[in-house]
Steps between C-alpha positions, in 0.01 A plus 500: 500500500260442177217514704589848684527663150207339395236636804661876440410493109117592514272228393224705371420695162433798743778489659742429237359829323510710793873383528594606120349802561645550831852394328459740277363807691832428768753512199304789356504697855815389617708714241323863577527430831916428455573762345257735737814609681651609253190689373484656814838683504440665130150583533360694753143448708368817265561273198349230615225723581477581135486144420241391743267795368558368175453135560170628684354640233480254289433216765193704589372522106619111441168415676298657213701482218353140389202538631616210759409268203797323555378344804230310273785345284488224757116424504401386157529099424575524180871658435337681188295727689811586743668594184218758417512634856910537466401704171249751584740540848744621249254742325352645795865571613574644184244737503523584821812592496532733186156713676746515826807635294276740335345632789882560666638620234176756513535554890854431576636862682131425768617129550856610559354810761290272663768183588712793615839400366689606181642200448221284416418744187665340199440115660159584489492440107633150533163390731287397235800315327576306810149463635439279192771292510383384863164441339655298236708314766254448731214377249769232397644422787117355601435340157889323513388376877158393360700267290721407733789683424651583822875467344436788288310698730795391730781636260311798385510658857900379527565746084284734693682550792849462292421800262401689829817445686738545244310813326472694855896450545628608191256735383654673839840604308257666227362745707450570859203499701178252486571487134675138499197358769190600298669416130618178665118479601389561145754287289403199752118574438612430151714187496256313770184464191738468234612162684170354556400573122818348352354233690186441383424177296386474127156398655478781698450746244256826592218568267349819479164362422273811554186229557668251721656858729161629557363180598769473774499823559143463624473169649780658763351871509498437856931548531466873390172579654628375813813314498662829389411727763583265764839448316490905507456568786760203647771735297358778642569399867790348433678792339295776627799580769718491211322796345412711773860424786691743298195750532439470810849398617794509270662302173772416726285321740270340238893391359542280770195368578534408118818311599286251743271399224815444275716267735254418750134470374565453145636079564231473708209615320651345128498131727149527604405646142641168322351254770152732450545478122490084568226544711311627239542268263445209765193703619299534176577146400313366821239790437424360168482141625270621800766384758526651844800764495542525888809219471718698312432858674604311874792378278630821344412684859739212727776554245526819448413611840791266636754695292336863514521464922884349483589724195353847664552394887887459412489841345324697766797471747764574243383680203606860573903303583419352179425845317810646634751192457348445148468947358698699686418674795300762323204215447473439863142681539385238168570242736285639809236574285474094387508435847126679505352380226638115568123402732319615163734271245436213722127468405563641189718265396243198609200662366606639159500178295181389608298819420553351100189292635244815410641473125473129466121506670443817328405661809586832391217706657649403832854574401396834395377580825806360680747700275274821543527448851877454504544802316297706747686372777830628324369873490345462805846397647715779339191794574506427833928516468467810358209642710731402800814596373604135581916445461547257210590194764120521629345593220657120376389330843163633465473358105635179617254449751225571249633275221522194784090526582458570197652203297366265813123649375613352158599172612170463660351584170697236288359234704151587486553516096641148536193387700259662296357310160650647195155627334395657841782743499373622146 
């Protein structure tokens, strides 16, 4: 019996990590996805339509907001360095975010006009607020994972998802409508940095050393010269649907494909971001000893591509049953709509974690290109939807089909940077 338990406790450092951030991002997951049910019968698709527009917006502008500096936190040998990189991620952010608060507060009534819905008017002030908090999150969650910090990083997402949960059902009894979702969104956005700081050791203390930041800040020029845009435009086709459904479509309709992300996607996509956030480190430890990477992206692709194919082949047959068992009847058409997209999340779910490997080789003239080409293939997707007048159902099996060549043409590319010699893809 000792010896069963001791093959299923993983052996390795990697796979210990990717287990305590697994652990975490289940426990973290698990609770909005209990109480989705419940969400479901006090909120209607129109408010999570609201809330998806909101969350949108600032995905799309956490791409820029640090300059993508914070993917150099995990480069730099000495830990001193990575705490100049964690500082001048915080002052870009900071800056950046009191320009975009300024220039809303200057444009707000054309912003509102041109999302086409009412209700995103006063939420639109609380952007640059929440934008950088994610910064802030995101820039430590790297440098906590850099020091192998995984716990943290691990319980941060758990008080995330906590304050979410509990905000968006009592904040419900305060006032009706996608009120309680998007303040739930914003008091989480809050709590989730606040964690990781409390955190932070004695020795971890950030300097803002205005010599040592603009030495960083040009050894890694590369991240917002390049690095950025790609990151842009990844945000770009990832939530451009988000922005333009209820345009071209309706908030309703964007409302519940919202509702597939939440209870569907969401677990998915926050499992292959911790094992990618591993993968990182893993990766630019071998870089830096001039090891072959190859090994660890067959690894990452036989694991995760066992559990996307069970995971997502399960759901095909039985996700719409699932929608209506799980949110009413009302949510049925969520459910058909997951059923479309499920051929895309399979690759997707493989791929994602590995395309860390243009950060950590700081191939980010590549990237760029990818990301560029991602986001074309987005527009070009929805255009043709619109130039069709394609129902929303093939308009989503036409996207799908798009996303699947598209994220095989980036797997292809992943290996090639893993073949190629570090200073030849510079």
């Amino acid at each position: 019996m000792c010896n069963i338990f001791k093959n299923i406790i993983p052996k390795s450092s990697f796979a210990k990590n990717v287990l305590t951030l697994i652990t975490g991002t289940t426990i973290s997951q698990a609770i909005p996805i209990a109480i989705s049910p419940i969400l479901t019968r006090i909120y209607g698709p129109e408010d999570f339509g609201v809330l998806a527009l909101f969350v949108s917006l600032i995905t799309i502008f956490s791409a820029v907001v640090t300059g993508r500096y914070e993917l150099a936190v995990m480069l730099p040998k000495e830990d001193k360095k990575s705490r100049s990189i964690v500082a001048l991620c915080i002052l870009i952010s900071l800056v950046f975010c009191t320009v975009l608060f300024i220039v809303i507060a200057l444009f707000h009534s054309y912003f509102v006009e041109l999302l086409e819905d009412d209700r995103i008017s006063t939420w639109l002030y609380f952007v640059p607020l929440v934008l950088f908090l994610v910064g802030l999150f995101n820039t430590l969650n790297y440098y906590l994972s850099r020091k192998k910090e995984f716990q943290k990083v691990a319980k941060a997402n758990v008080s995330k998802s906590v304050s979410l949960s509990v905000s968006q059902l009592l904040f419900h009894f305060v006032k009706s409508g996608a009120f309680g979702l998007v303040l739930g969104r914003i008091i989480s956005a809050i709590v989730a940095p606040l964690f990781l700081l409390f955190n932070l050791k004695k020795s971890d203390k950030i300097s803002f050393n205005k010599e040592k930041l603009s030495t960083v800040a040009k050894r890694y020029i590369d991240f917002p010269k390049y690095a950025m845009w790609a990151g842009l435009f990844n945000n770009l086709a990832l939530n451009f649907n988000n922005l333009v459904i209820p345009i071209v479509y309706s908030t309703s309709i964007l409302g519940y494909f919202a509702l597939v992300y939440r209870v569907l996607v969401l677990p998915f996509t926050l499992v292959s971001t911790s094992v990618g956030q591993v993968f990182f480190k893993e990766v630019s430890e071998l870089k830096n000893q001039n090891k072959n990477v190859s090994n660890v992206i067959w690894k990452v692709v036989k694991k995760m591509g066992l559990i996307s194919v069970l995971g997502f082949g399960v759901l095909f047959f039985t996700v719409e049953y699932l929608f209506v068992f799980v949110f009413g009847e009302e949510w049925r058409i969520a459910g058909i709509y997951a059923q479309y997209l499920i051929p895309m999340f399979v690759i997707r779910f493989v791929v994602s974690p590995l395309t860390l490997i243009h950060s950590a080789f700081e191939a980010h003239k590549l990237s760029l290109l990818l990301q560029f080409l991602m986001f074309l293939l987005s527009v070009l997707s929805m255009y043709i939807a619109y130039i069709f007048k394609l129902d929303f159902e093939h308009f989503l099996m036409l996207f799908s089909s798009v996303m699947v060549m598209f994220y095989l043409l980036r797997f292809v590319v992943i290996i090639y940077i893993a073949k190629k010699p570090y200073n030849e893809l510079n």
